[in-house]
C-alpha angles and dihedrals in degrees: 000000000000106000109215123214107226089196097069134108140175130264084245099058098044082049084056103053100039084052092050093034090050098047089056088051079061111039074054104046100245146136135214087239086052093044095054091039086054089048090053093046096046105028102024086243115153105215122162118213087241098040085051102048083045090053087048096044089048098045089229098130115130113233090255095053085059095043090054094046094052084053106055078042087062093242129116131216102236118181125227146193105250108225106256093247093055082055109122106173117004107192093194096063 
């Protein structure tokens, strides 16, 4: 038996997210340097810059780490239906 790991994901989709992640940082003025200082200050979190950019080139950010850096980033996470035809896998079929 072949034991997943729910945690996973692809290289395309950490690409994704530091891209997206990163181009906020910008649009923001921010660094990642600025961004892991801001998560120390508001949330006690003790990030290093390096520790950080490896967590976003790996894709290995929690969802609350996200969530708080969109935060300090001024963004929020908002859920969506996705349209029937974007449905990939639909578990309730």
């Amino acid at each position: 038996m072949i034991e997943e790991n729910k945690s996973d994901i692809t290289k395309e989709e950490a690409e994704a997210l530091k891209r997206k992640l990163r181009s906020l940082m910008i649009a923001k003025g921010f660094t990642i340097e600025k961004v892991a200082n801001a998560l120390k200050e508001k949330y006690g979190v003790r990030e290093s810059k390096s520790n950080l950019s490896n967590k976003l080139g790996r894709g290995s950010l929690r969802f609350i780490d996200v969530q708080r850096i969109c935060e300090i980033l001024g963004y929020t996470i908002t859920f969506s239906p996705i349209e029937e035809k974007e449905k990939v896998f639909d578990p309730y079929r």
